[in-house]
C-alpha positions as protocol buffer text, in pm:
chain_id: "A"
residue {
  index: 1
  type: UNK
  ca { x: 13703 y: -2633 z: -5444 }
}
residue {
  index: 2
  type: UNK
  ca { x: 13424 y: -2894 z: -5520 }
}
residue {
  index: 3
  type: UNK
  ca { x: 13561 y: -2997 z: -5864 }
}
residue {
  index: 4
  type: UNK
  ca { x: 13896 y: -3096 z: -5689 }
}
residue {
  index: 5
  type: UNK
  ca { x: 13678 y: -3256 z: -5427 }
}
residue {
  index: 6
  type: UNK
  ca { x: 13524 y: -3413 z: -5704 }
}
residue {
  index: 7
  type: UNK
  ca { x: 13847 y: -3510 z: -5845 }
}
residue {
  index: 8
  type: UNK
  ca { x: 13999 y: -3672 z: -5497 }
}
residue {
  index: 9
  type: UNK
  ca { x: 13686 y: -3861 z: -5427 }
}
residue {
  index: 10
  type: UNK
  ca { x: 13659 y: -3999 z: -5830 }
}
residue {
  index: 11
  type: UNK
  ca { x: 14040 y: -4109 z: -5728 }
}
residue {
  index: 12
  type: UNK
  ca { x: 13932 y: -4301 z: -5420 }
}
residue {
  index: 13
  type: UNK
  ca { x: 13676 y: -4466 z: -5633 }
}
residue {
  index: 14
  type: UNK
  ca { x: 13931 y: -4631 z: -5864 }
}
residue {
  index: 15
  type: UNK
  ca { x: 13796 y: -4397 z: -6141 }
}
residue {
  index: 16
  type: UNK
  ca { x: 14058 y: -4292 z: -6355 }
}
residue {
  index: 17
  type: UNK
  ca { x: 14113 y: -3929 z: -6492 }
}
residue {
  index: 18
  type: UNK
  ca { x: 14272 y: -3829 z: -6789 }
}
residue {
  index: 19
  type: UNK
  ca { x: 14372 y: -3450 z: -6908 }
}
residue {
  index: 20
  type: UNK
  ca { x: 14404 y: -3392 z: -7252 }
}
residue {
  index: 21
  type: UNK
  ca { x: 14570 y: -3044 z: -7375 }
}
residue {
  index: 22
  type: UNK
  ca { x: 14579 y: -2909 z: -7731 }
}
residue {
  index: 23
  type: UNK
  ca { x: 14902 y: -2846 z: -7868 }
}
residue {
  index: 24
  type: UNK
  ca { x: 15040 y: -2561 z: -8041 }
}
residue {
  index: 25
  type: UNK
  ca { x: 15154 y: -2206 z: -7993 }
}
residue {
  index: 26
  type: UNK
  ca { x: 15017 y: -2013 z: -7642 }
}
residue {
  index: 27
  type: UNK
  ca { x: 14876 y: -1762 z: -7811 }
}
residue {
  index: 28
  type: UNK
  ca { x: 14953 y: -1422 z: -7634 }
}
residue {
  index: 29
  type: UNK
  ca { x: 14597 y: -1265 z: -7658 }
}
residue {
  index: 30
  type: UNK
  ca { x: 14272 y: -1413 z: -7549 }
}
residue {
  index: 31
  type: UNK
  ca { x: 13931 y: -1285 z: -7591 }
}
residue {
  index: 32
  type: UNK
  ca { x: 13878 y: -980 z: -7388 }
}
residue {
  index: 33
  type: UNK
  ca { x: 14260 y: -889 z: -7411 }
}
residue {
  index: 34
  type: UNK
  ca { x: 14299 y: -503 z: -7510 }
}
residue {
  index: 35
  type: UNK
  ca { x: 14552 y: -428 z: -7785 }
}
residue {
  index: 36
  type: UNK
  ca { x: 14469 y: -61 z: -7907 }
}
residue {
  index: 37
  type: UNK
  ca { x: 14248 y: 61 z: -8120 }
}
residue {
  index: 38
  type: UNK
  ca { x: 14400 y: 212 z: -8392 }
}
residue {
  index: 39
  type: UNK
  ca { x: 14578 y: -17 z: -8672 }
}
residue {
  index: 40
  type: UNK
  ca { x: 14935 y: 89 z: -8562 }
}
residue {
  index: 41
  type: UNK
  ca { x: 14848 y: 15 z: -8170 }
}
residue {
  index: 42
  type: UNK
  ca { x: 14727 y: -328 z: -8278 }
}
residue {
  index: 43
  type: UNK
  ca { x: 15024 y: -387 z: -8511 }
}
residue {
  index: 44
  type: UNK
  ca { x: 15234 y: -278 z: -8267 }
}
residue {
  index: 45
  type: UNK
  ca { x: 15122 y: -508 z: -7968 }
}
residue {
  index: 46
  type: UNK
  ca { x: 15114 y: -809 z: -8192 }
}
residue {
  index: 47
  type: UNK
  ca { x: 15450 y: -765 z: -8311 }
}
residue {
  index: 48
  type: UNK
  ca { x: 15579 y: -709 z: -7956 }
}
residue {
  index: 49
  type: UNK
  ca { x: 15429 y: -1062 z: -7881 }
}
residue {
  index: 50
  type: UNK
  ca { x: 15606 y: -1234 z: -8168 }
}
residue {
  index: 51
  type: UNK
  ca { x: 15355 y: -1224 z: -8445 }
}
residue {
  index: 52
  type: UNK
  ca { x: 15372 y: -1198 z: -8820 }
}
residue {
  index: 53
  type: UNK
  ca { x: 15119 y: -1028 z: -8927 }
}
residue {
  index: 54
  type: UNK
  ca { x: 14981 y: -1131 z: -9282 }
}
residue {
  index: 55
  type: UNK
  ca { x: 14656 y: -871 z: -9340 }
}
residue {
  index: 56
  type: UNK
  ca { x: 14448 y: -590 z: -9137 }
}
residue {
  index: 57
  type: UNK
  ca { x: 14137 y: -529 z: -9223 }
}
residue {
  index: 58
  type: UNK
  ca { x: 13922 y: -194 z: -9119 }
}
residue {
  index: 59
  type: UNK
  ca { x: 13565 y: -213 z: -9125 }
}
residue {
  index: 60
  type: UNK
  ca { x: 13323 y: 50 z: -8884 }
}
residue {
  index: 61
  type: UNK
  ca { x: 13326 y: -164 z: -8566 }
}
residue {
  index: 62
  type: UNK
  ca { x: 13603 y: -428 z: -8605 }
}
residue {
  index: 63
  type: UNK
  ca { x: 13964 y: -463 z: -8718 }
}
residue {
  index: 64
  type: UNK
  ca { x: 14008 y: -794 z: -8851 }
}
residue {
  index: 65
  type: UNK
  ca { x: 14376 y: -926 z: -8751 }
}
residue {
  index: 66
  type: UNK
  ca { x: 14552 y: -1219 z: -8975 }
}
residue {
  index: 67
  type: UNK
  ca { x: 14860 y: -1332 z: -8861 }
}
residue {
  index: 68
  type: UNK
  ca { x: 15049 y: -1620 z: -8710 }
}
residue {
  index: 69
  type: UNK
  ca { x: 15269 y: -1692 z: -8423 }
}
residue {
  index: 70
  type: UNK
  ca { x: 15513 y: -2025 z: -8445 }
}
residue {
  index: 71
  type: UNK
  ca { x: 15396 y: -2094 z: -8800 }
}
residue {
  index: 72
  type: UNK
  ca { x: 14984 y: -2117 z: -8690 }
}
residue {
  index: 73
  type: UNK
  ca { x: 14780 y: -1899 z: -8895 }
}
residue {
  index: 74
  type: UNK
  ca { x: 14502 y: -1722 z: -8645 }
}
residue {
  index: 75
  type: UNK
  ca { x: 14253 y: -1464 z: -8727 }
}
residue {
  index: 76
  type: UNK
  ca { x: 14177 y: -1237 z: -8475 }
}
residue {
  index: 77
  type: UNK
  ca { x: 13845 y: -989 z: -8443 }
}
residue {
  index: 78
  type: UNK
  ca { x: 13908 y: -664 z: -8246 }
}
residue {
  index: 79
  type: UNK
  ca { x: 13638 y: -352 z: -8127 }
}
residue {
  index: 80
  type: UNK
  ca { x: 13749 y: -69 z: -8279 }
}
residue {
  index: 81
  type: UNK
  ca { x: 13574 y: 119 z: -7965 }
}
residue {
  index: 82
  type: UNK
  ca { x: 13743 y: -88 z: -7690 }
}
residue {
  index: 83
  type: UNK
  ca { x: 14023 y: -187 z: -7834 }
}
residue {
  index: 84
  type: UNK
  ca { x: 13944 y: -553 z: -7725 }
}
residue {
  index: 85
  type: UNK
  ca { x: 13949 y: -896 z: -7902 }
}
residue {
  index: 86
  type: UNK
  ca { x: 13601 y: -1010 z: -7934 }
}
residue {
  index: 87
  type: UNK
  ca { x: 13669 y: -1332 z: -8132 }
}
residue {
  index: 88
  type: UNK
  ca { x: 13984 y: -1571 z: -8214 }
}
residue {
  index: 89
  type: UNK
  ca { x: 13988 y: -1840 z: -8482 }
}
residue {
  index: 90
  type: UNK
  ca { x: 14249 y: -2100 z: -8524 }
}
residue {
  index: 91
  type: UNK
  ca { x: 14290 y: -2243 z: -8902 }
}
């Protein structure tokens, strides 16, 4: 509520505001999103969101998760415990 105060009151003042949004896919998981933890429950939720997945990669804690959704290649890092992505990375 204050930021939109914020916002109404930097209007009044003449101040001008500009939003400026990225473009490119949404991408259907954020960090903290659970997708399974074993490599055919993480396949199988990224595929059912429309992604192409180029390489998984097993290590003791994480699956690392290559793919790309709309023709953007994103990496994706994934607890192997929770099941949850822990990091994204655009290229």
């Amino acid at each position: 509520m204050k930021l939109l105060a914020r916002i109404r009151s930097s209007a009044a003042a003449g101040v001008g505001l500009t939003v400026v949004m990225a473009s490119g896919p949404a991408l259907a998981f954020g960090v903290g999103d659970a997708v399974g933890t074993t490599v055919s429950e993480i396949a199988e939720a990224f595929e059912d969101k429309g992604y192409e997945i180029r390489e998984i990669d097993v290590s003791s804690n994480v699956v690392e998760v290559e793919a790309s959704l709309e023709g953007k290649r994103l990496e994706f890092d994934i607890d192997r415990n929770t099941g949850s992505v822990v990091k994204v990375d655009t290229d």
